[in-house]
C-alpha beads as a LAMMPS data file, in Angstrom:
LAMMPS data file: protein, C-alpha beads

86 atoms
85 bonds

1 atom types
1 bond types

-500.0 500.0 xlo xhi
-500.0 500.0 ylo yhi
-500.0 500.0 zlo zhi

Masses

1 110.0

Atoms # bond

1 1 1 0.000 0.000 0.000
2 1 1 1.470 3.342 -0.791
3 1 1 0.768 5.755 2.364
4 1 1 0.330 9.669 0.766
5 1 1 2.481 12.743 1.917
6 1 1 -0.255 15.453 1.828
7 1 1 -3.806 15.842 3.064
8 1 1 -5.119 16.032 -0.502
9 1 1 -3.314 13.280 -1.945
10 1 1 -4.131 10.619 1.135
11 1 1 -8.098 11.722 0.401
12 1 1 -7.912 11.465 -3.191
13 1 1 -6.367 8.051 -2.566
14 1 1 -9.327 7.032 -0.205
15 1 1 -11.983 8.650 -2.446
16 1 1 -10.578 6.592 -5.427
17 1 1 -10.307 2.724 -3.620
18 1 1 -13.716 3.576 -1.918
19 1 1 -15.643 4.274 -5.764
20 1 1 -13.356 1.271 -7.006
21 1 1 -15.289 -0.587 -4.000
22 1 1 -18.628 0.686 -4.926
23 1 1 -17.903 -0.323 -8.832
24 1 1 -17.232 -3.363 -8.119
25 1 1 -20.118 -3.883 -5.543
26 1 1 -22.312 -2.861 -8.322
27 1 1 -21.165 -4.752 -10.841
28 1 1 -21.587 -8.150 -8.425
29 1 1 -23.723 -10.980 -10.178
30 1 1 -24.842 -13.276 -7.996
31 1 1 -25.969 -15.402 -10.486
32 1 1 -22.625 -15.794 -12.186
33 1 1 -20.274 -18.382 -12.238
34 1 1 -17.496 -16.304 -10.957
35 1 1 -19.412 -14.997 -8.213
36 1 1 -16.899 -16.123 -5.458
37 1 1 -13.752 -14.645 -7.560
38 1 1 -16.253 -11.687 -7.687
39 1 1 -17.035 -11.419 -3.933
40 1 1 -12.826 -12.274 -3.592
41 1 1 -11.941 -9.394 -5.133
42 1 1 -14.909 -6.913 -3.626
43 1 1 -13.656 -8.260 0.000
44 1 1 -9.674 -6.511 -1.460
45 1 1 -10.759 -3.453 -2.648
46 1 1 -12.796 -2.620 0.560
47 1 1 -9.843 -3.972 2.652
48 1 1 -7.918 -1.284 0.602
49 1 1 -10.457 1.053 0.633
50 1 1 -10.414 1.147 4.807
51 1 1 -6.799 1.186 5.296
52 1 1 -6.698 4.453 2.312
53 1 1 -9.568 5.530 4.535
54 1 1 -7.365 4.972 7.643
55 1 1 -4.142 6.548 6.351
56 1 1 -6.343 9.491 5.121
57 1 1 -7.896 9.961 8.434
58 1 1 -4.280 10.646 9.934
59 1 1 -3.712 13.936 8.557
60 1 1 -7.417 14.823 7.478
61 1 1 -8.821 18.233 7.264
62 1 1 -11.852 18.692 9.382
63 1 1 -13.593 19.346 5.719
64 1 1 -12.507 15.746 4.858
65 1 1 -12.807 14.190 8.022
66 1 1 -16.296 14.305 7.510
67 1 1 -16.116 12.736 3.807
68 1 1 -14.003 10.245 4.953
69 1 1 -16.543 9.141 7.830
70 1 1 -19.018 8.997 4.908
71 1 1 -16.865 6.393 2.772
72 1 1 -16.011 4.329 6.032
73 1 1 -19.837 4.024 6.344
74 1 1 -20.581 3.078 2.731
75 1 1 -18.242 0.583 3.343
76 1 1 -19.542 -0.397 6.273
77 1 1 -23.077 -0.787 4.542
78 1 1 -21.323 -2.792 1.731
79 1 1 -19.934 -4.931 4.206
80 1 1 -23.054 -5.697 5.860
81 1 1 -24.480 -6.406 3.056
82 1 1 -22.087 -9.172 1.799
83 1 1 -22.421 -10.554 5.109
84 1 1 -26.233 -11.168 5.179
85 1 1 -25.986 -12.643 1.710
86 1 1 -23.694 -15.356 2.831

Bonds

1 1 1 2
2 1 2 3
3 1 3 4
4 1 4 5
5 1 5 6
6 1 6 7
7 1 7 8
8 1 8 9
9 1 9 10
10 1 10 11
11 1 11 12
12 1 12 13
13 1 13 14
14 1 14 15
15 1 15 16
16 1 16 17
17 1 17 18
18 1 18 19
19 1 19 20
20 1 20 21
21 1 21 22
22 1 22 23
23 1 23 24
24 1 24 25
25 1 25 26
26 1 26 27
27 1 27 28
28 1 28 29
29 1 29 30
30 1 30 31
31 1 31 32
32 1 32 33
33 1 33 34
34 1 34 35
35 1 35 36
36 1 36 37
37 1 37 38
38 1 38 39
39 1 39 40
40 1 40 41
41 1 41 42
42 1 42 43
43 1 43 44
44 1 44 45
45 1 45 46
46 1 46 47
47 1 47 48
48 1 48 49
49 1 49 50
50 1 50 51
51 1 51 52
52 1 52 53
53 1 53 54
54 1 54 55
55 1 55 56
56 1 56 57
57 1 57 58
58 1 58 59
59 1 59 60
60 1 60 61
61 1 61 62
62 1 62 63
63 1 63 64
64 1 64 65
65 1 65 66
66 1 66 67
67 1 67 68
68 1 68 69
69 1 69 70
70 1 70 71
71 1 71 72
72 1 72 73
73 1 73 74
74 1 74 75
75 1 75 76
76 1 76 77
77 1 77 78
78 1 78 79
79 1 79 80
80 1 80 81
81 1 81 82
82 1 82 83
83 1 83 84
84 1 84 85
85 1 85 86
């Protein structure tokens, strides 16, 4: 993971794995036969997305603080989602 020198690059870097995340949680088919590699690699991008989220957090803006409390949550949703599925 690459861990970003200024406030605006460590959010970009958060805002950018947490849409990835959402992509790909859109783009799930459950119905597919590479659901699991699917759900595999939806479980790695929100992994990334938390620890961007994390790193971003540590030198955060109040401004983006806020935003990045937002994308932990979607990601929390997304999550919880996945989880009742299984």
């Amino acid at each position: 993971m690459v861990y970003h020198k200024t406030k605006q690059d460590a959010f970009q870097a958060a805002q950018k794995a947490t849409m990835e995340a959402k992509e790909w949680h859109d783009h799930l088919v459950r119905d597919q036969a590479d659901y699991g590699h699917q759900l595999a690699h939806l479980r790695q991008e929100v992994n990334e997305a938390f620890a961007q989220i994390e790193n971003a957090l540590e030198v955060a803006s109040e401004t983006q603080r806020v935003q990045l409390e937002k994308f932990r949550n979607d990601l929390q949703g997304i999550v919880a989602e996945i989880n009742q599925d299984e």
